[in-house]
C-alpha positions in Angstrom: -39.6 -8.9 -17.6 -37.9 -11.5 -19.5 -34.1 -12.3 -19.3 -32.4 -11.4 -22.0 -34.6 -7.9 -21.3 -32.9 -7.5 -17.9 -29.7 -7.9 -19.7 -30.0 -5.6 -22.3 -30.6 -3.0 -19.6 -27.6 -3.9 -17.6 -25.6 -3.6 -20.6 -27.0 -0.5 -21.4 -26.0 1.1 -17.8 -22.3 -0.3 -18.2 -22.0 1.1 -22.3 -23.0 4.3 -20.1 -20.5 4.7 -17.7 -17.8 3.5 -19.8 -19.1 6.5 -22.5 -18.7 8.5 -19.4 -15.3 7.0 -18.9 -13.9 7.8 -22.0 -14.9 11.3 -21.7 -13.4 11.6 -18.2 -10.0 10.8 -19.9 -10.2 13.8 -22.6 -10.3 15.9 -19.7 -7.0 15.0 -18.2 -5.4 18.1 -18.7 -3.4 21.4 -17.2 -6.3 21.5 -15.1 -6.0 18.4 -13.4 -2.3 18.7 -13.1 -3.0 22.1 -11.0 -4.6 19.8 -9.1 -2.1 17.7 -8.4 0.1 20.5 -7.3 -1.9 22.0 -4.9 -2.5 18.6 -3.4 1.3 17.9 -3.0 2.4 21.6 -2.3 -0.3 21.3 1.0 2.8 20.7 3.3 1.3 22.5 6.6 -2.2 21.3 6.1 -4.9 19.4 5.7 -6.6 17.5 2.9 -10.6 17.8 3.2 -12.6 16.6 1.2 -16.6 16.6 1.2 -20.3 16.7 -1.1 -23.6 16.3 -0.4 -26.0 12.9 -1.7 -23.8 10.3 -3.9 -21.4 13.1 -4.6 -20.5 13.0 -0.4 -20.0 9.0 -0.8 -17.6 9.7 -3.5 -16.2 12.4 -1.4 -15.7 9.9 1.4 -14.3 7.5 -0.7 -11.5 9.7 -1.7 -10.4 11.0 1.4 -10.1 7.1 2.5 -7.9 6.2 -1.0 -5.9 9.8 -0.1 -5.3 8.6 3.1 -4.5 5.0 2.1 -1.8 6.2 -0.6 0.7 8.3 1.2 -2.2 11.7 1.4 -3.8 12.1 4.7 -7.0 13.4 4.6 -10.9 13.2 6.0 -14.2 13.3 5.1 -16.2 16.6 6.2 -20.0 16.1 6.2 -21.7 18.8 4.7 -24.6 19.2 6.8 -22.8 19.0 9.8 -20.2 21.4 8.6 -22.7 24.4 8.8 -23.3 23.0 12.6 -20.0 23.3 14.1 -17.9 21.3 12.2 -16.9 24.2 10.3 -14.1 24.4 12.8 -12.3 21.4 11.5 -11.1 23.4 8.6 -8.3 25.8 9.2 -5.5 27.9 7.6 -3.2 26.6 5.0 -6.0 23.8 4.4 -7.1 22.4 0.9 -10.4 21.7 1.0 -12.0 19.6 -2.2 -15.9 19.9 -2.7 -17.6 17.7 -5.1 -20.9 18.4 -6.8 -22.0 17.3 -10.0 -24.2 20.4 -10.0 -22.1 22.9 -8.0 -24.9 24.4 -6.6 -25.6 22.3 -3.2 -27.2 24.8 -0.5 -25.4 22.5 1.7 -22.3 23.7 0.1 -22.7 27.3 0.0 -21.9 27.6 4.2 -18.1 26.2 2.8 -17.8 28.2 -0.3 -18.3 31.2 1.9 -16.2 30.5 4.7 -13.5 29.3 2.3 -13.9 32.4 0.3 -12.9 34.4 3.8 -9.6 32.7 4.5 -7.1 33.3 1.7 -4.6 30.8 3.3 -7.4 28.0 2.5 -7.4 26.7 -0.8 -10.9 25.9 -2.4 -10.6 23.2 -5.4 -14.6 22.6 -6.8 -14.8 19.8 -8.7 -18.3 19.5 -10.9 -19.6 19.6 -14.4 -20.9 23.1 -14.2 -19.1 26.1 -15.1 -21.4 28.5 -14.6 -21.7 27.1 -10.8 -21.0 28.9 -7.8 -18.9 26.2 -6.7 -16.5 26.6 -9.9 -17.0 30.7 -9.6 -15.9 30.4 -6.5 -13.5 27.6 -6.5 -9.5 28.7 -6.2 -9.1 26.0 -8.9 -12.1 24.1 -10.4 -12.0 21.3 -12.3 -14.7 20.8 -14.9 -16.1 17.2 -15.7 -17.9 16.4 -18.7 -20.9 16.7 -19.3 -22.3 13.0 -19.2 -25.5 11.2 -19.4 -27.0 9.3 -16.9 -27.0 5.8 -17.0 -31.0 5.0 -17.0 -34.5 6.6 -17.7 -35.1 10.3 -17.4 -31.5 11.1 -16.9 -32.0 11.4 -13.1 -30.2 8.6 -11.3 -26.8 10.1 -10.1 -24.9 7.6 -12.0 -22.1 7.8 -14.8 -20.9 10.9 -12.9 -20.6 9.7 -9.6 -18.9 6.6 -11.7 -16.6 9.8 -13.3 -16.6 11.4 -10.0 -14.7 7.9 -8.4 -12.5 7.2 -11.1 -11.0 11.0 -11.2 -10.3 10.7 -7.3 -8.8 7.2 -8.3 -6.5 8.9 -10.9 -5.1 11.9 -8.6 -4.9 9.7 -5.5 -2.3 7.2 -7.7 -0.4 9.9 -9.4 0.2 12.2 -5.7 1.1 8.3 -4.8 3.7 7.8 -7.4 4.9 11.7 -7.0 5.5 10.8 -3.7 7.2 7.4 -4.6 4.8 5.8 -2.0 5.8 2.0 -2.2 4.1 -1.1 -1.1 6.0 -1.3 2.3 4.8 2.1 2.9 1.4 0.9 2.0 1.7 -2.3 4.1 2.1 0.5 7.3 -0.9 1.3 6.5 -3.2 -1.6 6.5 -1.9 -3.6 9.7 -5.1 -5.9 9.0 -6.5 -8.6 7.2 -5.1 -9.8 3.9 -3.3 -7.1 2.5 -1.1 -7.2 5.5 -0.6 -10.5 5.1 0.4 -10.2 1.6 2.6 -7.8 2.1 5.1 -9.1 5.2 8.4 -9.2 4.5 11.4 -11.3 5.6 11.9 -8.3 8.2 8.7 -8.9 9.3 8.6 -12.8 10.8 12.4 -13.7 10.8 14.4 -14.9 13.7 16.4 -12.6 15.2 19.1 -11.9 18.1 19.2 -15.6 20.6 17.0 -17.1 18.6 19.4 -17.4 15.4 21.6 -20.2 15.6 25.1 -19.1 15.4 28.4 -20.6 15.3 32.1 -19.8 14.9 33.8 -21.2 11.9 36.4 -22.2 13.6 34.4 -24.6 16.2 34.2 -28.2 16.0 31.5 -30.6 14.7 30.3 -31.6 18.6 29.4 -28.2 19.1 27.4 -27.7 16.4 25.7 -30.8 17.0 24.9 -29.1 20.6 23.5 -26.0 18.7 21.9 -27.2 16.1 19.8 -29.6 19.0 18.9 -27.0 21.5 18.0 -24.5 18.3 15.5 -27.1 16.8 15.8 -24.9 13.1 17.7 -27.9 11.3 20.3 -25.2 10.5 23.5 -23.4 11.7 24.5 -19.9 10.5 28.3 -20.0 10.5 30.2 -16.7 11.2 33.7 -15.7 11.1 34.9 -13.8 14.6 34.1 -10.4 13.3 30.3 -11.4 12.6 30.3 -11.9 8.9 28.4 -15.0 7.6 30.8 -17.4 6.1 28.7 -20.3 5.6 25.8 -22.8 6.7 25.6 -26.4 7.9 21.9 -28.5 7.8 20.9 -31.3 9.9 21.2 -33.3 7.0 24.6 -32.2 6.3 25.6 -33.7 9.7 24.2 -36.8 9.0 26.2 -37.4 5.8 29.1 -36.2 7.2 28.5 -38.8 10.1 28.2 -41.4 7.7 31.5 -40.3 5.7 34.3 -39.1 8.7 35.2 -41.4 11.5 35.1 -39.3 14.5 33.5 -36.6 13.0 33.1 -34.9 16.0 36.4 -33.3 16.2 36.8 -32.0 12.5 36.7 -28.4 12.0 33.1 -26.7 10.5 35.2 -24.9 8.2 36.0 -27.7 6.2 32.8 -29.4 5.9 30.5 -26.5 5.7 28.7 -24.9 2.7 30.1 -21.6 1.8 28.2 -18.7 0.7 24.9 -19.4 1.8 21.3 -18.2 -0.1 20.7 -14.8 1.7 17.5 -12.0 0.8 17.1 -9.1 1.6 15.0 -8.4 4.9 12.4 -6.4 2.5 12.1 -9.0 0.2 7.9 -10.4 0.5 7.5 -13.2 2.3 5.5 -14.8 -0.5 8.9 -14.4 -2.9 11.0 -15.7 0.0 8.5 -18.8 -0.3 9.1 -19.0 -3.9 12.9 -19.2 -3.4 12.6 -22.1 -1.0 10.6 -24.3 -2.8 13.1 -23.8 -6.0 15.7 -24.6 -4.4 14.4 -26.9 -2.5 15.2 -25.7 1.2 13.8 -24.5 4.5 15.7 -21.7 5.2 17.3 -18.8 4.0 19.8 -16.1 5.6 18.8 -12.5 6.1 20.1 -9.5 5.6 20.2 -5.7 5.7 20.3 -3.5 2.6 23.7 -4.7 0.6 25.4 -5.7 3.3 25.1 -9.7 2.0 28.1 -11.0 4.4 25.9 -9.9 7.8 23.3 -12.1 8.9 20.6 -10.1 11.0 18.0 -12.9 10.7 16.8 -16.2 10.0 13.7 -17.1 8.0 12.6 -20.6 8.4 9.6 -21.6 5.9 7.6 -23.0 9.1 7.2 -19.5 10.3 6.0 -18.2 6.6 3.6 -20.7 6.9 2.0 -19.6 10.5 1.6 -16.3 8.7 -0.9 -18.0 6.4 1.3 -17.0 3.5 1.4 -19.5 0.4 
């Protein structure tokens, strides 16, 4: 087969599921907003969701975005759901059954215990309305009616592409209902590169001993002292009830060295820069990065929530950096 032949045919499948896309979006209705308010209304249960063939990849592939997004729920094989599993499902439970078809023997054995419990509620998603799984469904959800990308019309593929992208589309709005936010998400995924993205100045700043404080009203010899034994090239100045009232660098010391005779004994107050650059502590990592390089520093002041005048950490850009954040 030629090139440009192979091509054509890749195209094709692509102009398919796209077709099947479009479709998908008509049907963004009432119906999928009753969705939506089951889902979020399931306070004192459980999310299952489960199929049978591609439709039970898909079906495992929502439960992990649900669960990922601020919805906990699991996958429930079908097969093994008529072998004991069965148990796993449970009053006051939503349990979400997807079959292109609707009628999957394997998902008959959880239509009818479903149908038994009326504190379980059954939502059938398929493209069949005359199913027994949308007969039978508490709430069904029809999809279009699509055709397979492919010869013969046979290869489960636009709908399983319309089956992922309408789990896609309730898992983000339940997400945004919820006002599920990217620290929430970060809690999440404790691993790999998402978590690294997604540290905040909370996450890898100095706190408590390790933050080099000093009084304003202390002399220049004992922030020298600090400042040494500290190694941070900074000093967080603090008035005596705590509040931040300035910083001094290493390299202000040096200039002050070179201008003040006996520098030693002058007070920090007067040779100390006032009102220092402070973040919040859930403020990325990546942004606190940003605000270094800017403004040309290696350190900025942390703090809690509003409260801009108390220090409760320090963020030096040499620990952003053994985060492998850049």
């Amino acid at each position: 087969m030629k090139n440009n032949k192979i091509q054509i045919i890749a195209k094709e499948v692509i102009n398919s599921e796209i077709k099947a896309l479009k479709n998908l979006k008509k049907f963004i209705n009432k119906s999928f907003l009753k969705i939506l308010k089951i889902i979020i209304n399931c306070k004192n249960g459980k999310i299952i969701i489960s199929g049978v063939g591609k439709s039970g990849i898909i079906a495992r592939k929502w439960a992990a975005t649900f669960s990922s997004t601020g919805t906990p729920s699991f996958f429930l094989d079908a097969s093994s759901a008529s072998h004991g599993d069965m148990g796993q499902i449970t009053s006051n439970d939503v349990v979400i059954l997807i079959s292109n078809s609707g009628e999957s023997d394997e998902l008959k054995n959880i239509i009818q215990y479903t149908s038994r419990n009326k504190n379980i509620k059954l939502i059938g998603i398929t493209s069949k309305k005359d199913s027994i799984l949308f007969k039978n469904s508490d709430h069904g959800f029809l999809l279009p009616t699509i055709k397979e990308a492919g010869p013969e019309n046979i290869v489960p593929t636009s709908s399983t592409t319309s089956q992922l992208a309408l789990g896609d589309a309730i898992a983000i709005s339940c997400m945004r209902f919820k006002n599920f936010n990217k620290l929430d998400f970060k809690k999440f995924h404790p691993s790999g590169t998402l978590s690294i993205k997604l540290k905040t100045a909370g996450d890898i700043m100095l706190t408590g001993k390790k933050m080099p404080l000093i009084q304003e009203n202390s002399k220049m010899k004992q922030a020298l002292k600090i400042i040494n034994k500290k190694k941070l090239g900074v000093l967080i100045v603090t008035k005596k009830n705590g509040q931040t009232s300035g910083i001094i660098t290493d390299g202000d010391i040096k200039r002050i060295a070179q201008k003040y005779e006996n520098f030693e004994d002058l007070d920090l107050r007067k040779v100390m820069k006032k009102n220092p650059i402070s973040i919040e502590e859930n403020t990325l990592a990546a942004t606190a990065l940003s605000i270094m390089n800017s403004k040309k520093i290696t350190s900025l002041y942390v703090h809690k929530k509003k409260n801009i005048k108390k220090t409760i950490g320090i963020l030096h850009m040499h620990d952003i950096l053994r985060s492998n954040i850049n």
